[in-house]
C-alpha positions in Angstrom: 83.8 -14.9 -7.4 81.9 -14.4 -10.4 83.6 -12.7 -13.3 80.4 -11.4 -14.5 79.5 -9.1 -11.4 81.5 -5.7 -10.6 83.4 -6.2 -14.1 86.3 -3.3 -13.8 85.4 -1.1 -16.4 87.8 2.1 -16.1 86.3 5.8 -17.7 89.7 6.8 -19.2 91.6 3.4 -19.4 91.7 -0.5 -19.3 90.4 -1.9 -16.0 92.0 -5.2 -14.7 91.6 -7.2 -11.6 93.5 -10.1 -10.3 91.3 -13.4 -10.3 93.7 -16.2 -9.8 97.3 -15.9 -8.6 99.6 -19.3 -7.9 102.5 -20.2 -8.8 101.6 -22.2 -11.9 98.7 -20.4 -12.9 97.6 -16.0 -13.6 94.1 -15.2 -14.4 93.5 -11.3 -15.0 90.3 -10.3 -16.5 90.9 -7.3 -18.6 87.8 -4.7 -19.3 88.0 -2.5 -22.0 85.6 0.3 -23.5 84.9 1.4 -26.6 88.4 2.6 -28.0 90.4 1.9 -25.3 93.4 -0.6 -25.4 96.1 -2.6 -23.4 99.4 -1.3 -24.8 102.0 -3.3 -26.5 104.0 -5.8 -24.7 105.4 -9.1 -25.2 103.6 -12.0 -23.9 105.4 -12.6 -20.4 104.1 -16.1 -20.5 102.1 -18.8 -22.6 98.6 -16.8 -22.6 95.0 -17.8 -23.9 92.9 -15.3 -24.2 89.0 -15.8 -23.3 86.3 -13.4 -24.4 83.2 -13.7 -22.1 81.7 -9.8 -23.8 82.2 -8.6 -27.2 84.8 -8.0 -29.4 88.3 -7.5 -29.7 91.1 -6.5 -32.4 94.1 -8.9 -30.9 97.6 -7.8 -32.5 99.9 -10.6 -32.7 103.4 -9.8 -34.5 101.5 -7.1 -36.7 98.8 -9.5 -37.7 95.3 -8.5 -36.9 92.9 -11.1 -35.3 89.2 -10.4 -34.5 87.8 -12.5 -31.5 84.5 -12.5 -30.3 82.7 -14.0 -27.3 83.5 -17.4 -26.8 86.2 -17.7 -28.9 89.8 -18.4 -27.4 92.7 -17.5 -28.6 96.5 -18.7 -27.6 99.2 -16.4 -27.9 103.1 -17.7 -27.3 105.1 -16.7 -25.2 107.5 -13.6 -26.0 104.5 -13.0 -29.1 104.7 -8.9 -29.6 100.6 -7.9 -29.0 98.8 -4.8 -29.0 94.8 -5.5 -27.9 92.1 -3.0 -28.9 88.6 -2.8 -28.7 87.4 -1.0 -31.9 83.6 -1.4 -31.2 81.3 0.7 -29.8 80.2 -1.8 -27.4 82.2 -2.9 -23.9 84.3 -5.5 -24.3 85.5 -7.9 -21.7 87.9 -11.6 -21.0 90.1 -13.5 -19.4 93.6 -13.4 -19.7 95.0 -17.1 -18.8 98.8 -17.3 -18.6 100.4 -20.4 -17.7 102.9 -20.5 -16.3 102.3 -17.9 -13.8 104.3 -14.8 -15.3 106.9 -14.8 -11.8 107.6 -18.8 -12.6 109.3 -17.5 -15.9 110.8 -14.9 -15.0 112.9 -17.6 -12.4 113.5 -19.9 -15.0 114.9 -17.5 -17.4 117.4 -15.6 -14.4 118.3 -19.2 -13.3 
């Protein structure tokens, strides 16, 4: 597969798409617009976030962090995040978690 072919841009909102999933290891890439968002959430797992296109506004615990192509940034697990792009130019990377999101979700119920 190559990330950079049939990227899932989405008219009205984020489009995402499933690139790796094992059990120690989630890779979504996330494709975002100008203005649109993924909503607020808690990281679910230890995620680095990989921009391949543009720039993003990344929300960590109210703390505003610009990231540009290339750049990676690691967010910890359970960090509240809000992810915007605020550019007029598509924006689009990789959302790495490790481990896979399911793995924690068994080690915290067991």
């Amino acid at each position: 597969m190559n990330v950079l072919e049939n990227i899932p841009y989405q008219a009205e909102s984020m489009g995402r798409r499933k690139i790796v999933d094992e059990k120690h290891l989630l890779i979504m890439q996330i494709a975002l617009k100008s203005r649109q968002r993924v909503p607020q959430h808690n990281a679910n797992s230890n995620v680095n976030l990989l921009i391949l296109k543009g720039t993003i506004t990344v929300n960590l615990s109210g703390s505003d962090n610009q990231v540009k192509e290339g750049d990676l940034l690691s967010v910890v697990y359970q960090t509240p995040m809000i992810i915007t792009n605020n550019k007029e130019t598509d924006a689009m990377f990789l959302v790495i978690k490790t481990p896979n999101p399911s793995e924690m979700l068994m080690k915290n119920s067991g």
